[in-house]
N, C-alpha and C positions, 0 to 999 in steps of 0.2 A: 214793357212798362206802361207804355201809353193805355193798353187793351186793357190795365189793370186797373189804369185811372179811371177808365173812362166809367169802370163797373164801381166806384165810389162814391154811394149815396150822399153820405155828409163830408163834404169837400173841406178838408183842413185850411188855415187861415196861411200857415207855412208849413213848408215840408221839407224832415232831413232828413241827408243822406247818406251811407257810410261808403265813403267817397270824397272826391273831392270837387270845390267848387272852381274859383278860379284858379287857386293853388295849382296850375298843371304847368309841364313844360309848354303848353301849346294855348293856356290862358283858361279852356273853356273844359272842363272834367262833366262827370254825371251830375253832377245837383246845379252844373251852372246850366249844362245843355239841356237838362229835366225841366227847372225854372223857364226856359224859354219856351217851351210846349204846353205847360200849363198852366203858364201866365200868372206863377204864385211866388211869394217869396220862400226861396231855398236856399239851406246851408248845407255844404260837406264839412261831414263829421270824420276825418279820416284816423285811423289809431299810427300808423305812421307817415312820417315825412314821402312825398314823392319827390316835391319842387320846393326851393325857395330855401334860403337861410337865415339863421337865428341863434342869440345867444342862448346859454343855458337858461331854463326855468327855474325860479324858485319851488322851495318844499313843498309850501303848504296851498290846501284849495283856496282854489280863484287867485294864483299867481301865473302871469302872463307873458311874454314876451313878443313882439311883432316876429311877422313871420315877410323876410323880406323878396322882392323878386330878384332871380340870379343875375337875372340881366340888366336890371337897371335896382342897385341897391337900395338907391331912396324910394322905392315903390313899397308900400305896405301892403300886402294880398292876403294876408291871413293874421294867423294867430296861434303860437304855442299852449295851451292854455292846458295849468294841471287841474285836476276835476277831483279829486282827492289825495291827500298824503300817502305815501308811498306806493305809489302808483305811478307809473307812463303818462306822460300826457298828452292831451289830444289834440291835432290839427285841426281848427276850424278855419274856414272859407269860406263867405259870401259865393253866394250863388247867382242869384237873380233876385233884383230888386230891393234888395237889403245891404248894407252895409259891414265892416269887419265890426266895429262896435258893439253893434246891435246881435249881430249873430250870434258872439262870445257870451253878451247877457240873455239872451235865447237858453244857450246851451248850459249854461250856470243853473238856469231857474230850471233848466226839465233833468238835475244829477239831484237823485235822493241819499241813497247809500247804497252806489254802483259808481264805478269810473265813466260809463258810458252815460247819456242823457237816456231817460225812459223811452220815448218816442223808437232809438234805436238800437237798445237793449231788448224791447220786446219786438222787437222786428226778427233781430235775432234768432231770440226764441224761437217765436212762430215758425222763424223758418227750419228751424232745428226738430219743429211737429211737435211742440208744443203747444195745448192751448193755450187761447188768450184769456183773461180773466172776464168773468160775466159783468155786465154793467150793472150791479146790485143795490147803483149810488151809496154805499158806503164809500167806494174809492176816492180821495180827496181828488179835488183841481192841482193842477199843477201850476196855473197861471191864473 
């Protein structure tokens, strides 16, 4: 992963990851230990639970619930967050250098009309051998 970064012309501002951040039994997942190598703010985007517990989520998109640590309950480390209605909803976790807050509204602002955020919906893709879309500037900003 690192060999991959290194070959990235225009270095993203933050980076997700479908993964998890601190959310782990062991504190520290892919986007938290990624974030430390490339000294960027990272969130794990995970589709399910590894670590941590939480009450049910609401219906509808942008309802949320903390996502707690097993071992010490009052510790907040993620986030349940549903990203469209009838849909699963997704584990977000702070990585590095970002907050659970911040992540969540990260992850909010990059879901158009997909469950997953763009960033790693077409990562996806790509990696499924899909092309990526041409940069034709038609494509709106996302932020």
């Amino acid at each position: 992963m690192l060999a991959a970064w290194e070959k990235v012309q225009h270095k993203p501002d933050v980076v997700m990851f479908d993964g998890q951040g601190i959310v782990h039994p062991r504190g520290i997942g892919i986007a938290a230990q990624m974030g430390l190598w490339i000294e960027r703010p990272t969130i794990g985007v995970a589709k399910s639970r590894l670590y941590g517990r939480h009450d049910p989520v609401g219906p509808r998109r942008g309802d949320r619930v903390d996502l707690h640590d097993e071992r010490d309950p009052a510790q907040v480390i993620g986030a349940v967050l549903r990203t469209r209605e009838g849909t699963n909803p997704l584990f977000i976790s702070p990585g590095h250098l970002i907050d659970v807050p911040q992540a969540v509204e990260l992850v909010l602002r990059c879901v158009t009309h997909f469950r997953l955020p763009e960033p790693t919906r077409w990562a996806h893709k790509f990696a499924a051998g899909e092309r990526l879309p041409l940069d034709d500037g038609l494509q709106p900003r996302l932020l």
